[in-house]
PDB file of N, CA, C and O in Angstrom:
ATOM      1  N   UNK A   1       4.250  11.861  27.777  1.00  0.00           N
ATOM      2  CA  UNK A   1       4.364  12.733  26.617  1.00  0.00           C
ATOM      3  C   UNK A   1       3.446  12.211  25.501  1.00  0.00           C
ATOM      4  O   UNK A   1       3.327  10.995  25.350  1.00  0.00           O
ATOM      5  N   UNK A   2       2.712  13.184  24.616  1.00  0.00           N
ATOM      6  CA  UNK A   2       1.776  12.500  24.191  1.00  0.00           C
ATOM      7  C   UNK A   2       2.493  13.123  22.594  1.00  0.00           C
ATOM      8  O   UNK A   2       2.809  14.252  22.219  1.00  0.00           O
ATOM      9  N   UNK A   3       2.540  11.754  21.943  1.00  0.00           N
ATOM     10  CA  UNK A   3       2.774  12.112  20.422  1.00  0.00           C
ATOM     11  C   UNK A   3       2.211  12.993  19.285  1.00  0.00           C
ATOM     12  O   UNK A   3       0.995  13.171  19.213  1.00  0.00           O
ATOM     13  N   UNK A   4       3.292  13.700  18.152  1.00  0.00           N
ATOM     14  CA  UNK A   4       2.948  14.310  17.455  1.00  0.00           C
ATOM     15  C   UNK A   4       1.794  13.609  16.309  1.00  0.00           C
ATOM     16  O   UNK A   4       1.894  12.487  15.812  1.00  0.00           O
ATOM     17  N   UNK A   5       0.742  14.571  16.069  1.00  0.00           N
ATOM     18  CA  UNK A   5      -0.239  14.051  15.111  1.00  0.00           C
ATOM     19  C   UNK A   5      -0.028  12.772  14.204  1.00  0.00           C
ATOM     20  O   UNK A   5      -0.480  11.658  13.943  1.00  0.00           O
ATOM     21  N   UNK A   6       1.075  13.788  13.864  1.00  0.00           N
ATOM     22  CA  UNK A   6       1.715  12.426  12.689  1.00  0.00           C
ATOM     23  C   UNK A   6       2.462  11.393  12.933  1.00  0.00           C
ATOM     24  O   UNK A   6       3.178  10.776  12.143  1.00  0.00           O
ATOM     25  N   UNK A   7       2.230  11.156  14.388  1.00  0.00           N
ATOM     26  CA  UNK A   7       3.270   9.918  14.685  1.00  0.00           C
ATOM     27  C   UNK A   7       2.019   8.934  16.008  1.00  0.00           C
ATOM     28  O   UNK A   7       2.152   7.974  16.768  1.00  0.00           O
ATOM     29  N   UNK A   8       1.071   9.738  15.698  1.00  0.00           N
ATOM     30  CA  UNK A   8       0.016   9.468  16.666  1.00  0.00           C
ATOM     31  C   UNK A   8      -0.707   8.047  15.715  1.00  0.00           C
ATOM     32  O   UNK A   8      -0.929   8.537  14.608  1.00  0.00           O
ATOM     33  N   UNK A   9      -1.076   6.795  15.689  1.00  0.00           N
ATOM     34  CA  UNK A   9      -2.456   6.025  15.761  1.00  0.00           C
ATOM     35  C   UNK A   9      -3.572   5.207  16.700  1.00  0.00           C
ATOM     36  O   UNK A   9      -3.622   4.876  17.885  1.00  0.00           O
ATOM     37  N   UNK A  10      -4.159   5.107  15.912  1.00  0.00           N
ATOM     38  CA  UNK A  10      -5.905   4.631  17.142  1.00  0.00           C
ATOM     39  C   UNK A  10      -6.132   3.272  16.506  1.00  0.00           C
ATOM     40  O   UNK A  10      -5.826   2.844  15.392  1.00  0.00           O
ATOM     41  N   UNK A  11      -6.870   2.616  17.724  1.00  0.00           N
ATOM     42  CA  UNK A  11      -7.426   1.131  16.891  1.00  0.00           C
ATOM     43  C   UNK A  11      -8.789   1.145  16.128  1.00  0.00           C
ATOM     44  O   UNK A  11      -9.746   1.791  16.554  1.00  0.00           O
ATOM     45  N   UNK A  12      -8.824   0.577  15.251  1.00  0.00           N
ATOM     46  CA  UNK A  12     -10.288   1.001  14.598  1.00  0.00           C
ATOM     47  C   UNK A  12     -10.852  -0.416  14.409  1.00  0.00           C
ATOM     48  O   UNK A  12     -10.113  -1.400  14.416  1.00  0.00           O
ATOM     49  N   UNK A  13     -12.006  -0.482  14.262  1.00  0.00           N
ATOM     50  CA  UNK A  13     -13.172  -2.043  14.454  1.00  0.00           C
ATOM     51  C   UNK A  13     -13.997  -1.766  13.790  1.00  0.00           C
ATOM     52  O   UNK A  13     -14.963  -1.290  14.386  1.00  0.00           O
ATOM     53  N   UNK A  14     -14.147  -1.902  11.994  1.00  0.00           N
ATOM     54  CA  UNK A  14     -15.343  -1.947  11.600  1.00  0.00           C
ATOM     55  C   UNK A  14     -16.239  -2.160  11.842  1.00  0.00           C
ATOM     56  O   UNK A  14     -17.172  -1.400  11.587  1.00  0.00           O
ATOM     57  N   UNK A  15     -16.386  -3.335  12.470  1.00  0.00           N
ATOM     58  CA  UNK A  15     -17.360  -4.079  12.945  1.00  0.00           C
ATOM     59  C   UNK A  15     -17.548  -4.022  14.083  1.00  0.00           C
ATOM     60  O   UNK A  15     -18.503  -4.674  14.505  1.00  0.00           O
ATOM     61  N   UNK A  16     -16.833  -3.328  14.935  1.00  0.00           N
ATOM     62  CA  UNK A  16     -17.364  -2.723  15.862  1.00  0.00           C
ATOM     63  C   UNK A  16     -18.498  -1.226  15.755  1.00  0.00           C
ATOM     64  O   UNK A  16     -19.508  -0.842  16.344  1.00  0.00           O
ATOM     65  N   UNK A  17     -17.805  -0.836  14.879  1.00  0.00           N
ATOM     66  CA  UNK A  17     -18.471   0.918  14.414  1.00  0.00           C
ATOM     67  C   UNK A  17     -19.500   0.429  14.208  1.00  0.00           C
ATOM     68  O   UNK A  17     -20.510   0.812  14.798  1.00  0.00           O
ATOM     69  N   UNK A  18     -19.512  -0.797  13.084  1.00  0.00           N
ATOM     70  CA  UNK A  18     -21.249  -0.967  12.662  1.00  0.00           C
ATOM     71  C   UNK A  18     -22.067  -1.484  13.820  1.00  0.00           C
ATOM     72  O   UNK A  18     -23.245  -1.223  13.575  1.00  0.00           O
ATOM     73  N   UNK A  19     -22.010  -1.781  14.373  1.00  0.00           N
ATOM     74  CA  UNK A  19     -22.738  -2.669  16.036  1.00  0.00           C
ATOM     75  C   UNK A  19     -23.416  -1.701  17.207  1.00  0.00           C
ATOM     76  O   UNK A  19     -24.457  -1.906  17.832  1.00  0.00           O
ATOM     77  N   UNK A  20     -22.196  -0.221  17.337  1.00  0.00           N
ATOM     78  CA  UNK A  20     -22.231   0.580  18.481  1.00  0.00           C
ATOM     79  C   UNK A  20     -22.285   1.805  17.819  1.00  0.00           C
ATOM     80  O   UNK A  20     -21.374   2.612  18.006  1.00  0.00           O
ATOM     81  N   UNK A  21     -23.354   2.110  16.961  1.00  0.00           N
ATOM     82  CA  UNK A  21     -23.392   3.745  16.487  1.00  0.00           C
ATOM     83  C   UNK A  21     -21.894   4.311  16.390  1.00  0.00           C
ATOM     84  O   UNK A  21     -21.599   5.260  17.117  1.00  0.00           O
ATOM     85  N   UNK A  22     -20.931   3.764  15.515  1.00  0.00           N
ATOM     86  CA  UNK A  22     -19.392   4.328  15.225  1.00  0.00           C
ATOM     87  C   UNK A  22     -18.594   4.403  16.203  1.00  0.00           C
ATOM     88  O   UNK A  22     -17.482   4.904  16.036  1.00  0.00           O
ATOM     89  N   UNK A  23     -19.009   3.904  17.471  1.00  0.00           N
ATOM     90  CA  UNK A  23     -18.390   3.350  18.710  1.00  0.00           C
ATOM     91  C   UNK A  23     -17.220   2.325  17.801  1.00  0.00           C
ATOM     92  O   UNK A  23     -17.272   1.120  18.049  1.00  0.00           O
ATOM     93  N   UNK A  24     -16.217   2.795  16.797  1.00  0.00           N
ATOM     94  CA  UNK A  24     -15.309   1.498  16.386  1.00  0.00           C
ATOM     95  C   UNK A  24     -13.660   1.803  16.740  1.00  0.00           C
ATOM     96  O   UNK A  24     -12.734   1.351  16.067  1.00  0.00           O
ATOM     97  N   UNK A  25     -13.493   2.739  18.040  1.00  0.00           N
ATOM     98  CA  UNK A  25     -12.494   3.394  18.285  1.00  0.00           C
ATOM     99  C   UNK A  25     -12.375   2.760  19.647  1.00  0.00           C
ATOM    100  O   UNK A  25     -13.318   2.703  20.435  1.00  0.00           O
ATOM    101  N   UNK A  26     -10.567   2.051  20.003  1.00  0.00           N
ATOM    102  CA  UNK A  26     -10.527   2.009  21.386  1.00  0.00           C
ATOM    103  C   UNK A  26     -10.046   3.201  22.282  1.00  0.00           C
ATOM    104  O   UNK A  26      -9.489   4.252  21.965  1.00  0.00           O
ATOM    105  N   UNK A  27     -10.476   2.659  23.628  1.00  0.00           N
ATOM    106  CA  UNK A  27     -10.259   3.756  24.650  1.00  0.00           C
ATOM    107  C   UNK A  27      -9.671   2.586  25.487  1.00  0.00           C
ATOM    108  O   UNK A  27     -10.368   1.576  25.585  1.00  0.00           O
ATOM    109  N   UNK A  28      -8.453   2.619  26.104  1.00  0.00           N
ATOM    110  CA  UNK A  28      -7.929   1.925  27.054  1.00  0.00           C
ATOM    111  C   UNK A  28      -8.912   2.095  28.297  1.00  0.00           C
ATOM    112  O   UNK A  28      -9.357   1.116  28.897  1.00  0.00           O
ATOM    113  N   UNK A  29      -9.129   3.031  28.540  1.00  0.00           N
ATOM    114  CA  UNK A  29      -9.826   3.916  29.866  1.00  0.00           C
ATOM    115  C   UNK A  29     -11.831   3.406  29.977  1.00  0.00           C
ATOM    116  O   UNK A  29     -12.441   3.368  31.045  1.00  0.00           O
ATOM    117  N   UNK A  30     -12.420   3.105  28.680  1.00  0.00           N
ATOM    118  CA  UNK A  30     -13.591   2.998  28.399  1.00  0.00           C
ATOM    119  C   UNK A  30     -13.628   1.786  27.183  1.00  0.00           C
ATOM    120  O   UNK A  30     -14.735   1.866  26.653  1.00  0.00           O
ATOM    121  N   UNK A  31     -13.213   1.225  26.859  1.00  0.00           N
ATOM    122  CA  UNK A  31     -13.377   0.371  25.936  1.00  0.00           C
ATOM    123  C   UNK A  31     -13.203   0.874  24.203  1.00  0.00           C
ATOM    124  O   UNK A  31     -12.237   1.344  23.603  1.00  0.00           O
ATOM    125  N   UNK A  32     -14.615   0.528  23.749  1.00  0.00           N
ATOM    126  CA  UNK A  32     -14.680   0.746  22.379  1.00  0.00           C
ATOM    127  C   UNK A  32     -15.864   1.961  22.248  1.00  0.00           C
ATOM    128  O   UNK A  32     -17.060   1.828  22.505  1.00  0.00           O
ATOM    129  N   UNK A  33     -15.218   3.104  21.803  1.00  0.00           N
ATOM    130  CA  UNK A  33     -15.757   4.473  21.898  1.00  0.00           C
ATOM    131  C   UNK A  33     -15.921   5.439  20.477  1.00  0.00           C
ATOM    132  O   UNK A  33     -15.975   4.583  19.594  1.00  0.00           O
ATOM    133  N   UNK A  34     -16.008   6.534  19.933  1.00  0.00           N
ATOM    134  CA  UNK A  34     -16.050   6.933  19.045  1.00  0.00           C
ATOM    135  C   UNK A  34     -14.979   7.606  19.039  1.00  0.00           C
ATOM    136  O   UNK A  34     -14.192   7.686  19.982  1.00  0.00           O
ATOM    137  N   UNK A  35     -14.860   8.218  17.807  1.00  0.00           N
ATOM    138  CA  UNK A  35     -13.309   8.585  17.255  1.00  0.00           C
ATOM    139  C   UNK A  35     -12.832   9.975  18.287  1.00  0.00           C
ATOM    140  O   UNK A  35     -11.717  10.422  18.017  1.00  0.00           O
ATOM    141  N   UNK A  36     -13.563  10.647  19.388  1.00  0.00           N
ATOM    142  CA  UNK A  36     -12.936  11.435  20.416  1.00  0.00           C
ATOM    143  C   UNK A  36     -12.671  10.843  21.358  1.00  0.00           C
ATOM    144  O   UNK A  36     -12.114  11.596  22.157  1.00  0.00           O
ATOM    145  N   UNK A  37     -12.781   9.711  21.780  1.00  0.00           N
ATOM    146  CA  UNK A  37     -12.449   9.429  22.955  1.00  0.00           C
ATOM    147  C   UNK A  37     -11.124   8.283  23.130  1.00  0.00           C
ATOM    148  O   UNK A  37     -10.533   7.863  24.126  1.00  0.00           O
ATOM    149  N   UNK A  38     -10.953   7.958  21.371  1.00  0.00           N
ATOM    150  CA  UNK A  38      -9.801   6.874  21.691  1.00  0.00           C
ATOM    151  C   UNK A  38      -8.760   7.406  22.022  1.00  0.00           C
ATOM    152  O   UNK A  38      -8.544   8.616  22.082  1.00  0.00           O
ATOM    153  N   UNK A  39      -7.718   6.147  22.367  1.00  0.00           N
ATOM    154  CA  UNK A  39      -6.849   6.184  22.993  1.00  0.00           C
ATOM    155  C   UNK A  39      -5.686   6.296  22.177  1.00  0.00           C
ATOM    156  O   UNK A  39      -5.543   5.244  21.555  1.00  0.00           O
ATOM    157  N   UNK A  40      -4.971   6.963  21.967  1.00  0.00           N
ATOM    158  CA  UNK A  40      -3.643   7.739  20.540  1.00  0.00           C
ATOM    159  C   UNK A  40      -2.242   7.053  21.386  1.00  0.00           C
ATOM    160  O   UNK A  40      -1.780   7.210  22.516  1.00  0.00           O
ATOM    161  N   UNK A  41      -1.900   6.311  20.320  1.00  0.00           N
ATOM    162  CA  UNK A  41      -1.009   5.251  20.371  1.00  0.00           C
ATOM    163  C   UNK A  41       0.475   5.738  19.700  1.00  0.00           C
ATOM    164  O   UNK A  41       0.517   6.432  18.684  1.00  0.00           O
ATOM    165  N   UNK A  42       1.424   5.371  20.268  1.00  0.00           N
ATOM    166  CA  UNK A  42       2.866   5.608  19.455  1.00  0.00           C
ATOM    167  C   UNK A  42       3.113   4.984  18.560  1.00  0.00           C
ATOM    168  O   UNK A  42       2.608   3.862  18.543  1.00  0.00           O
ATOM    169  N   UNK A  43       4.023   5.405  17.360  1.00  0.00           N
ATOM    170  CA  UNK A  43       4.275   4.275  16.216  1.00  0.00           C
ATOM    171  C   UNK A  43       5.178   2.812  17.116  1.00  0.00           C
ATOM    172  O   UNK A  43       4.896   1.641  16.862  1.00  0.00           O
ATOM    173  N   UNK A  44       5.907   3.091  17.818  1.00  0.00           N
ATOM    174  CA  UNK A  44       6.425   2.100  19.014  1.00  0.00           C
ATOM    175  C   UNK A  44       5.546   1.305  20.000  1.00  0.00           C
ATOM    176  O   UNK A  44       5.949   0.348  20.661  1.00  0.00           O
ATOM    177  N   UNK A  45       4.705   1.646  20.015  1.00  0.00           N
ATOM    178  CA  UNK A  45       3.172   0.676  20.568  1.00  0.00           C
ATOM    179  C   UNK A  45       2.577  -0.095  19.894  1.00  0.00           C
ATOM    180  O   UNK A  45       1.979  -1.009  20.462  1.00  0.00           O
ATOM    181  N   UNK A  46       2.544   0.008  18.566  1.00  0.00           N
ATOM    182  CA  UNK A  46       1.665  -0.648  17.643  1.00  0.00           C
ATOM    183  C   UNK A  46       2.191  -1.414  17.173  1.00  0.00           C
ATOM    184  O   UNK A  46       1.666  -2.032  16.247  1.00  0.00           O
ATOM    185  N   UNK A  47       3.785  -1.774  17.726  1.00  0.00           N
ATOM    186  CA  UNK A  47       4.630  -2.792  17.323  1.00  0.00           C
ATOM    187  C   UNK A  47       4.864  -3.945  18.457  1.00  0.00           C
ATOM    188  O   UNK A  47       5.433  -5.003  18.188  1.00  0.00           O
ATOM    189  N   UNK A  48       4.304  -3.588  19.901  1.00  0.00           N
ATOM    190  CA  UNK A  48       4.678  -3.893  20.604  1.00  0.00           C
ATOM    191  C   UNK A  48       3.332  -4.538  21.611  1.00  0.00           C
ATOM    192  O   UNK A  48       3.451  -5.625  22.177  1.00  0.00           O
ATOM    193  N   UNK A  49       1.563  -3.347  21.768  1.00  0.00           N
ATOM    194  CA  UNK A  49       0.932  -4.155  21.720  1.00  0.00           C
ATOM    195  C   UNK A  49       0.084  -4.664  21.490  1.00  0.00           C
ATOM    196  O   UNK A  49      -0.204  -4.380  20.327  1.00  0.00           O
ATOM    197  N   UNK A  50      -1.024  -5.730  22.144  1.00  0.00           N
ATOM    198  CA  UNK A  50      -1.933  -6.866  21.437  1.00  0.00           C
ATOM    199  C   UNK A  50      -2.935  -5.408  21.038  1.00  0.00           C
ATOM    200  O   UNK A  50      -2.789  -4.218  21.318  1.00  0.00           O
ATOM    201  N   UNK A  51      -3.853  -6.068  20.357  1.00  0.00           N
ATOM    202  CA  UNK A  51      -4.839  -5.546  19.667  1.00  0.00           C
ATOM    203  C   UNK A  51      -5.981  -5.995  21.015  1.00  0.00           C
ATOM    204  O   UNK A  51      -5.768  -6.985  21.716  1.00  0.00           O
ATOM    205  N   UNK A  52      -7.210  -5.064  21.213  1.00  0.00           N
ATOM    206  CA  UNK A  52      -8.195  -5.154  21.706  1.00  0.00           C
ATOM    207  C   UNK A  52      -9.027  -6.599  21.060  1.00  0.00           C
ATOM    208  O   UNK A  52      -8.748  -7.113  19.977  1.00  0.00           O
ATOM    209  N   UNK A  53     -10.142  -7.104  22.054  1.00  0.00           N
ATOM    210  CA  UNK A  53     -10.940  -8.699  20.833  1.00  0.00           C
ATOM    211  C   UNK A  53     -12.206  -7.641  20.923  1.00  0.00           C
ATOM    212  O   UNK A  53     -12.824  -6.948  21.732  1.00  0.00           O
ATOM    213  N   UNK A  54     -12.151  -8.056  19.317  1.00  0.00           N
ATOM    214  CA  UNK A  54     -13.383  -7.206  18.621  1.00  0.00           C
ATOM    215  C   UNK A  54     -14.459  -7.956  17.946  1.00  0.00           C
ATOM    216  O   UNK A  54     -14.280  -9.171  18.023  1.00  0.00           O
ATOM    217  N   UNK A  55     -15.401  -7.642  17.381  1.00  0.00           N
ATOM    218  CA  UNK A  55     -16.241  -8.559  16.863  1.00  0.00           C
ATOM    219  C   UNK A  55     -16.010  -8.889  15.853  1.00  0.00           C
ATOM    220  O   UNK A  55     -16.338  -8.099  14.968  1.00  0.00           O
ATOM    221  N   UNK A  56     -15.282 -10.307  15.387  1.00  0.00           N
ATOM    222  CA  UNK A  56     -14.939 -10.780  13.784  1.00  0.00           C
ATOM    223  C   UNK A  56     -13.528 -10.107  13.966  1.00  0.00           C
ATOM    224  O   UNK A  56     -13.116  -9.416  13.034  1.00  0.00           O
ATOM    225  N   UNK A  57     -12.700 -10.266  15.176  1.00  0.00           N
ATOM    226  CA  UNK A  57     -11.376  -9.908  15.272  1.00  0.00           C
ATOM    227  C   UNK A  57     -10.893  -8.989  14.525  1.00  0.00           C
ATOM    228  O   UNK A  57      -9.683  -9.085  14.320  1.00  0.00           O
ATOM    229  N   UNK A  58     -11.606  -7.843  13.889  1.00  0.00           N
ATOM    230  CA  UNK A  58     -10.932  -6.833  12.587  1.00  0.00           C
ATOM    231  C   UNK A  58     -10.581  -5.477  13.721  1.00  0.00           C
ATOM    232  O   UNK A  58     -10.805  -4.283  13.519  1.00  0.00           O
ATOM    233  N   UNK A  59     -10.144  -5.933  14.591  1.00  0.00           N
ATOM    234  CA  UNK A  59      -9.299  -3.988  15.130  1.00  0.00           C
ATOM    235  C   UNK A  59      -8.224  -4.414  14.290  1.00  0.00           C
ATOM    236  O   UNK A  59      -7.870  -5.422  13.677  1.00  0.00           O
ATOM    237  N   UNK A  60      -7.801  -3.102  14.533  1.00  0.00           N
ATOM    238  CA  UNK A  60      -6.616  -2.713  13.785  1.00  0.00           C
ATOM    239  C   UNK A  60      -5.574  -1.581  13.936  1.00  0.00           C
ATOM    240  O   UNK A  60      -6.488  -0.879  13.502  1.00  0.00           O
ATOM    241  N   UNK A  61      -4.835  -0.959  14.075  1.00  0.00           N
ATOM    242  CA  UNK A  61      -4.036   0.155  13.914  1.00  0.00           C
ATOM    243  C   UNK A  61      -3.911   1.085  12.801  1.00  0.00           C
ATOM    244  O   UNK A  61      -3.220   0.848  11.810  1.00  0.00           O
ATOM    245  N   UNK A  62      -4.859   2.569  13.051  1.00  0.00           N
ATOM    246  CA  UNK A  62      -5.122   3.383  11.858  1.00  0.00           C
ATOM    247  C   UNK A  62      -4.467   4.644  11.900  1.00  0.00           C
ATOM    248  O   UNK A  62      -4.645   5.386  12.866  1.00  0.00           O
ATOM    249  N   UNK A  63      -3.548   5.041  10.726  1.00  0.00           N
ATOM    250  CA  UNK A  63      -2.880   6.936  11.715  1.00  0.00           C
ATOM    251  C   UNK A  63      -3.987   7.004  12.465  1.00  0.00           C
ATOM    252  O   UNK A  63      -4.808   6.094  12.576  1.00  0.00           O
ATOM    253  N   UNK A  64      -4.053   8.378  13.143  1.00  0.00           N
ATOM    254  CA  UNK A  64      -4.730   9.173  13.971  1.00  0.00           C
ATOM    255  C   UNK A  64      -5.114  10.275  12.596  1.00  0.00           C
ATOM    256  O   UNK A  64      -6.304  10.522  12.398  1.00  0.00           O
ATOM    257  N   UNK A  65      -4.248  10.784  11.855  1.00  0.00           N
ATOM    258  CA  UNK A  65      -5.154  11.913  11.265  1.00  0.00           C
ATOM    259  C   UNK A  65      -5.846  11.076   9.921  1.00  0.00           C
ATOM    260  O   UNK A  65      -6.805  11.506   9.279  1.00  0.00           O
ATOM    261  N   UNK A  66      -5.409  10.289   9.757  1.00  0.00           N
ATOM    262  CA  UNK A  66      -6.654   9.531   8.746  1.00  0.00           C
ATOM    263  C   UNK A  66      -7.956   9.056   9.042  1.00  0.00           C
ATOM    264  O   UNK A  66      -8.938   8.931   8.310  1.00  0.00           O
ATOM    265  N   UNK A  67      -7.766   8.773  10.439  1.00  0.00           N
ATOM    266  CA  UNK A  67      -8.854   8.251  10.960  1.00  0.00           C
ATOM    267  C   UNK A  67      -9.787   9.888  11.350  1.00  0.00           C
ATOM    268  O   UNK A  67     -11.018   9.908  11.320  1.00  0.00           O
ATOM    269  N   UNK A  68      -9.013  11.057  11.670  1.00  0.00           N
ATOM    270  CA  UNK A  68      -9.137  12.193  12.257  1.00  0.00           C
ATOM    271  C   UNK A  68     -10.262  12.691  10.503  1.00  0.00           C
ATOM    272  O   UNK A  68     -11.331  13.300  10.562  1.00  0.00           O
ATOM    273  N   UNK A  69      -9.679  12.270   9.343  1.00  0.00           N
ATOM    274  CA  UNK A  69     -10.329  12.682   8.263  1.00  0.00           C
ATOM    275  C   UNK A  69     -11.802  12.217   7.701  1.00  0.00           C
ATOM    276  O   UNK A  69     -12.639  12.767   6.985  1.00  0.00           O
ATOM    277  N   UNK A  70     -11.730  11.039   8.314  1.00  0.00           N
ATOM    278  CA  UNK A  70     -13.132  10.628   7.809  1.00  0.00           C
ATOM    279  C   UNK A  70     -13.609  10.220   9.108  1.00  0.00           C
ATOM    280  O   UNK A  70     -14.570   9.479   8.902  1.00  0.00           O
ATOM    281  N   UNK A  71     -13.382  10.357  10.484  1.00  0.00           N
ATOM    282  CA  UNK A  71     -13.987  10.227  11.474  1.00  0.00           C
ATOM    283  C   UNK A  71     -14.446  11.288  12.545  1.00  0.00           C
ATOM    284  O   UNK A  71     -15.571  11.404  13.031  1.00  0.00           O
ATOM    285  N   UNK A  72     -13.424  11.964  12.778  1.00  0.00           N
ATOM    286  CA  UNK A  72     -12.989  13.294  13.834  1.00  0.00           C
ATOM    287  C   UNK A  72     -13.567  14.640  13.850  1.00  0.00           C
ATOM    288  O   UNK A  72     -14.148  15.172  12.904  1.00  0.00           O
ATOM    289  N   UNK A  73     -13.392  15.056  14.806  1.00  0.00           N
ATOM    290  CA  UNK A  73     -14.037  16.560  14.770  1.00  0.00           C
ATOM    291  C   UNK A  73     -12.905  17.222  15.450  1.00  0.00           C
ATOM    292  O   UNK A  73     -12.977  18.446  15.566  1.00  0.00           O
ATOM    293  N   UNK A  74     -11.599  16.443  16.042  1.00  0.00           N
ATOM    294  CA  UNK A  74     -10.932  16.955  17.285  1.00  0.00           C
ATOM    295  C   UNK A  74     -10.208  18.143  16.845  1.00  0.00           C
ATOM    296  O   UNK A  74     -10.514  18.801  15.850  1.00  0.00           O
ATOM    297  N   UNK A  75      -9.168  18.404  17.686  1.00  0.00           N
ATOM    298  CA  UNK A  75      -7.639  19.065  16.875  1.00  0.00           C
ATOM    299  C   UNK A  75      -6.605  18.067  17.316  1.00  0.00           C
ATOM    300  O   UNK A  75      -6.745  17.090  18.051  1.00  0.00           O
ATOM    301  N   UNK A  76      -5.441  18.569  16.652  1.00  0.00           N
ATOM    302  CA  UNK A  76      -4.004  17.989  16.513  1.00  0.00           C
ATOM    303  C   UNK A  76      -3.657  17.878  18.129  1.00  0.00           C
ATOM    304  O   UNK A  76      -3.802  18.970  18.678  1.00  0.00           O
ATOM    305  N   UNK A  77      -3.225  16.799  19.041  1.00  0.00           N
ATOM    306  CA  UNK A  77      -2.954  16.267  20.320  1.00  0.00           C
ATOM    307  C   UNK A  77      -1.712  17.208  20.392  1.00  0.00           C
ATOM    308  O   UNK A  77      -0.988  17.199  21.388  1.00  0.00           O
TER     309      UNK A  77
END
């Protein structure tokens, strides 16, 4: 079951984005990808697991529609 928008987040890697043309989004499936292809996480996941190793360790856990606002082109999952 895949979570509501607003209960949806993605990992984000500044420093990854800056390295891989905005490639700063994970994809379980593909790695570190741009903001369509990550992988949309439960608020119960992001408590539970590790963070991807990124460059200068900065992933992180970002909503999905914040990241959807200054990153995204998608619609609501």
């Amino acid at each position: 079951m895949t979570p509501k928008a607003s209960d949806c987040w993605v990992v984000y890697s500044p420093n990854e984005s800056a390295i891989s043309d905005n490639a700063g989004f994970w994809s379980n499936e593909f790695g570190w990808v741009q903001f369509d292809q990550a992988t949309r996480f439960s608020a119960e996941e992001t408590g539970s697991l590790q963070l991807p190793i990124s460059t200068g360790r900065d992933a992180r856990f970002v909503p999905w529609q914040e990241a959807r606002q200054h990153y995204g082109t998608t619609t609501e999952p």
